[in-house]
C-alpha positions as CSV (number, residue, x, y, z in Angstrom):
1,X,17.1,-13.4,-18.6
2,X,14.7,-14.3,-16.0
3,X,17.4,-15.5,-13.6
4,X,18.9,-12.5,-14.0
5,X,15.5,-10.5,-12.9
6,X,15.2,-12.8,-10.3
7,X,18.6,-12.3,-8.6
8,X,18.4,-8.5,-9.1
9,X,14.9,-9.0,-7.2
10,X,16.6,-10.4,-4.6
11,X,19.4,-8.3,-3.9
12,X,17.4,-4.6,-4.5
13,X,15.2,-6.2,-1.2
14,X,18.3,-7.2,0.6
15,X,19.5,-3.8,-0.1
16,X,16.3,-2.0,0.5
17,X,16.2,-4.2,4.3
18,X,19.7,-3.1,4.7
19,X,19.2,0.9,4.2
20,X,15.8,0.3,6.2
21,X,17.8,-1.0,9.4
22,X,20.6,1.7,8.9
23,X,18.4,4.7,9.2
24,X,18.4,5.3,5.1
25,X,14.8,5.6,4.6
26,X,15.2,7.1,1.1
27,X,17.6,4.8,-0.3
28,X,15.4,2.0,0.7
29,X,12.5,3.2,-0.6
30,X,14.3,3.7,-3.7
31,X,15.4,0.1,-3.8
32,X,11.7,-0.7,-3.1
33,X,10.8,1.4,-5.9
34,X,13.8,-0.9,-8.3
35,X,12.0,-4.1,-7.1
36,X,8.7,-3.0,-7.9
37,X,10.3,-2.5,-11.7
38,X,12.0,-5.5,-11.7
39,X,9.0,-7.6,-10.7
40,X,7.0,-5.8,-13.3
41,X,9.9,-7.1,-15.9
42,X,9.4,-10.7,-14.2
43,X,5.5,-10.7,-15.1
44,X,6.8,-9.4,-18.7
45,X,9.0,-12.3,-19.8
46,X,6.0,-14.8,-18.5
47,X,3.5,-12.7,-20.3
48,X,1.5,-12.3,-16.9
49,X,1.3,-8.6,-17.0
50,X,-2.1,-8.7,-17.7
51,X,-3.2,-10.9,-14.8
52,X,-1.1,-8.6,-12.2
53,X,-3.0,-5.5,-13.7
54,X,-5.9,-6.9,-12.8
55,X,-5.1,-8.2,-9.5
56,X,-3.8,-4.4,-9.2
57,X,-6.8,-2.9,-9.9
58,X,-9.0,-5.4,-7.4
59,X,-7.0,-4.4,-4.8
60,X,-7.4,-0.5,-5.5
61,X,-11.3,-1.5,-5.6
62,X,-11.0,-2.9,-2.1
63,X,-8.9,0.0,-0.8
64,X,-11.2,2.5,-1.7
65,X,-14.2,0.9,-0.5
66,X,-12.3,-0.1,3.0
67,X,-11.3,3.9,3.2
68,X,-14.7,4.9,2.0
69,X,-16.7,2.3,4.8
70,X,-13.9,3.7,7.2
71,X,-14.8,7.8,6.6
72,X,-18.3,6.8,6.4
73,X,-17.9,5.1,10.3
74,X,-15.6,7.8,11.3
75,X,-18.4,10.8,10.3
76,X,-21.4,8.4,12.2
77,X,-18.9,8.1,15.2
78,X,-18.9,12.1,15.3
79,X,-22.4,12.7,14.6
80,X,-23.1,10.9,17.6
81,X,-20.5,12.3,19.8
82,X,-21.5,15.9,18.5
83,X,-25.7,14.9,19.9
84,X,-24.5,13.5,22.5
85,X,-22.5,17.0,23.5
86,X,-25.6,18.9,22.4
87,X,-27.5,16.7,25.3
88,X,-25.0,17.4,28.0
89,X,-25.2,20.8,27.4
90,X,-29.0,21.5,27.4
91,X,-29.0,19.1,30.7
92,X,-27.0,21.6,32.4
């Protein structure tokens, strides 16, 4: 069974490269969308589901503290643009 799953892993992203470099976004993401399954199914039969869930979940944690750090810069980047447009326009 997990040769099977393997194979099928294989060919979905073959097929997914192949729509990708023809132009067919949406059947490549849908073969992306397959593999995703079929890896889940993988990590089934070797009863690692819950290691990937937790590797999952890490890398949502560092995602939303990477977009969080990255609004939080953006906002003090245009804070200081916005006083330093205030002190332009009192110079004048």
């Amino acid at each position: 069974m997990e040769v099977v799953l393997v194979i099928s892993m294989f060919v979905c992203t073959a097929l997914a490269l192949n729509f990708l470099v023809n132009g067919k976004h949406k059947l490549s993401g849908t073969f992306e969308v397959i593999n995703l399954c079929l890896i889940v199914a993988t990590a089934y039969q070797f009863k690692l589901v819950d290691t990937i869930i937790w590797v999952l979940i890490v890398l949502a944690l560092i995602i939303l503290v990477l977009l969080f750090l990255n609004k939080k810069r953006k906002d003090k980047k245009m804070q200081s643009e916005l006083i330093e447009a205030r002190i332009v326009d009192k110079g004048e």
